[in-house]
Every structure is written in C-alpha cells, then in structure tokens.
C-alpha positions in Angstrom: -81.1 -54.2 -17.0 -81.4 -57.3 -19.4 -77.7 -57.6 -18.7 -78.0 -57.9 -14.6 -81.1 -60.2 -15.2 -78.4 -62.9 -17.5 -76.1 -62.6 -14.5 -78.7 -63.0 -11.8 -80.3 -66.0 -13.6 -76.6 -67.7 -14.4 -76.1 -67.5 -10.8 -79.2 -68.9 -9.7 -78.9 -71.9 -12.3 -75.0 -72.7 -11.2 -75.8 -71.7 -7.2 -78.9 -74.4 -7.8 -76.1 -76.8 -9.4 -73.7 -76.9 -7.3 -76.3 -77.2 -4.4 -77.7 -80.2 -5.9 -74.3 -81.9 -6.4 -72.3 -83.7 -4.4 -69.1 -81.9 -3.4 -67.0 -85.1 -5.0 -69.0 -84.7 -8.6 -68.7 -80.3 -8.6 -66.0 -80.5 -11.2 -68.3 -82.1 -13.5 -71.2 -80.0 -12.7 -69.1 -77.2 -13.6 -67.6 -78.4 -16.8 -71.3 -79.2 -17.3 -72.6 -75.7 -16.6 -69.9 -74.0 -18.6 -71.2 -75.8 -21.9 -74.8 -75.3 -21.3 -73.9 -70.9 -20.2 -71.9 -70.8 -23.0 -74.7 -71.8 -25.2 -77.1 -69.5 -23.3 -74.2 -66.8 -23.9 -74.0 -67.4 -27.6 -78.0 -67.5 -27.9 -78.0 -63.6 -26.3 -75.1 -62.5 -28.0 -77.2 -63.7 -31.2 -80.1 -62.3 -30.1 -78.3 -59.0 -29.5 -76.7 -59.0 -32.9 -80.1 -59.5 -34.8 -81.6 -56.5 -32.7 -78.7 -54.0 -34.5 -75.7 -54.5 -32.1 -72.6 -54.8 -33.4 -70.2 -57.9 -32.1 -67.5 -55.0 -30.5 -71.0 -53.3 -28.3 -72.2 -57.1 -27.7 -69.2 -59.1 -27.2 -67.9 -57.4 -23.9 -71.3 -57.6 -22.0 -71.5 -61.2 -23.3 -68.2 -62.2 -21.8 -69.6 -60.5 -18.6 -72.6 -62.6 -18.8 -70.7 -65.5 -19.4 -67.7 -65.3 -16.7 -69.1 -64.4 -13.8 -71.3 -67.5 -13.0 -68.7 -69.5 -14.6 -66.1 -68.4 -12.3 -69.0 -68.6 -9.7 -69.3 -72.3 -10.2 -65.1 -73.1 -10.4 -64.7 -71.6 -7.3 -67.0 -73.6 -5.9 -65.6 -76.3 -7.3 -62.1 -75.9 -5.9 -63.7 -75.6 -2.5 -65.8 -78.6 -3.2 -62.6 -80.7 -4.0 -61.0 -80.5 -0.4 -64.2 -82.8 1.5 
C-alpha cells in the first residue's frame, strides 16, 4: 500500500508541474522533477533499509516508485515540445 501511495503522490506532484508550466519550459520542469523524485526515492529507499529491508527487496519497488512519474513527466514533455 505505502508503495501505491509514492506513485500516486509522484504523479500528483509532476501532473501539478507540468500543469503549472508552460508547454515551452516542460523540459526543465522535468529535469527539475526528476532531481527533486530522485531524492524523494533515495529518502524511501533509506527509510526502507533502516526498517530491516535489504537493498535487493527495496531497490526494485524503489525504481518503481521512481520511474513511473518520471516517465509520466517526459512524456509530457515531448508532447509539450511540439506547441
């Protein structure tokens, strides 16, 4: 469950991003939001570890966490490049 709540709030902080943003300035924003989720990522996956995980049970989840509102926000992005 703690893993679905990462993804749902990674996708309502790059949704709410890329909303804000003008379509000409997305790349930034994504470059941008892919420093500041791969903190947040590196923060849970630290968290995870001091609870008794090991890094092979955390790190999978954790690259779950971290790619899918990263890829979230490069796609949209590349459609934001075209207007």
């Amino acid at each position: 469950m703690r893993t679905l709540i990462f993804i749902v709030i990674g996708l309502v902080f790059m949704a709410l991003a890329m909303w804000l943003t003008k379509p000409a300035k997305r790349t930034t924003t994504a470059w941008l939001f892919t420093a500041g989720w791969l903190l947040a990522t590196l923060w849970n996956l630290y968290t995870g570890m001091s609870h008794g995980y090991s890094l092979q049970e955390e790190l999978p989840i954790q690259i779950g966490i971290f790619a899918i509102p990263v890829l979230g926000a490069w796609i949209l992005a590349w459609k934001g490049r075209g207007r």
